[in-house]
C-alpha positions in Angstrom: -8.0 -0.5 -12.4 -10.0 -2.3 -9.7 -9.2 -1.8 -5.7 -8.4 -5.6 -4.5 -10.8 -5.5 -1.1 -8.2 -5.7 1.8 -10.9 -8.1 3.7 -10.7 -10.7 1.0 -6.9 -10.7 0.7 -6.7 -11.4 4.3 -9.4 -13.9 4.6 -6.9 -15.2 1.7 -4.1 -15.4 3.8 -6.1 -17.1 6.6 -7.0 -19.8 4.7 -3.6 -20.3 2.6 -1.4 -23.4 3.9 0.2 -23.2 6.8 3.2 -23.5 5.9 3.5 -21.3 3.9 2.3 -18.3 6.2 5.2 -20.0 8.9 7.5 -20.1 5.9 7.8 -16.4 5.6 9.4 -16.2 9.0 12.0 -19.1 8.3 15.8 -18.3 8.5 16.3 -20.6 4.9 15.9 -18.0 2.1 15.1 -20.8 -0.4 12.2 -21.6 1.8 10.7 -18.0 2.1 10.7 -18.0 -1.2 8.9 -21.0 -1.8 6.7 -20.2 0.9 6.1 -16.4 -0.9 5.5 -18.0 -4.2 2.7 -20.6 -2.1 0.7 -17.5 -0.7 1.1 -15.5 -4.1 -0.3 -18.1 -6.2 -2.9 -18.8 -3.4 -4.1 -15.1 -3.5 -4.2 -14.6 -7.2 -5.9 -18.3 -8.0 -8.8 -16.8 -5.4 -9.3 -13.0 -6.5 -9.1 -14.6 -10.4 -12.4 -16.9 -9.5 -15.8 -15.6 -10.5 -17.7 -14.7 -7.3 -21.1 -16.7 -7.0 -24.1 -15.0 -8.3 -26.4 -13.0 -6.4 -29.4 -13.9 -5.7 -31.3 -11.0 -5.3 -30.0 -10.3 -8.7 -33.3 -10.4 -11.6 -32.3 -12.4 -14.2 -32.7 -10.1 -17.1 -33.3 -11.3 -21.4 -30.8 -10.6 -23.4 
C-alpha cells in the first residue's frame, strides 16, 4: 500500500471550499457532516488524478 504524501493532502485542504473547511467547526451536526463529506470527496477526486508527466522523463518504445 502506498504512503498518501502529507504535503499534498494539505495543499488539498487549502484549496478545498471554504466552506467546507469553516463547516467542520459549525455547532449544526448535519452541517459538519456535509462539510466532512465536501473535503473527503475533494481529497480523494485529487490523490485519484494522474499526476502530469515528467519531463525529464525519456520516452521509451514499447
Amino acid at each position: 500500500m502506498e504512503r498518501i504524501d502529507e504535503r499534498a493532502v494539505s495543499a488539498i485542504l487549502l484549496a478545498a471550499p471554504g466552506w467546507a473547511r469553516v463547516g467542520l467547526a459549525m455547532p449544526d451536526e448535519r452541517l459538519r457532516e456535509r462539510a466532512a463529506d465536501a473535503l473527503a470527496a475533494t481529497i480523494s477526486e485529487r490523490l485519484a488524478s494522474t499526476p502530469a508527466p515528467d519531463r525529464n522523463q525519456l520516452n521509451l518504445p514499447l
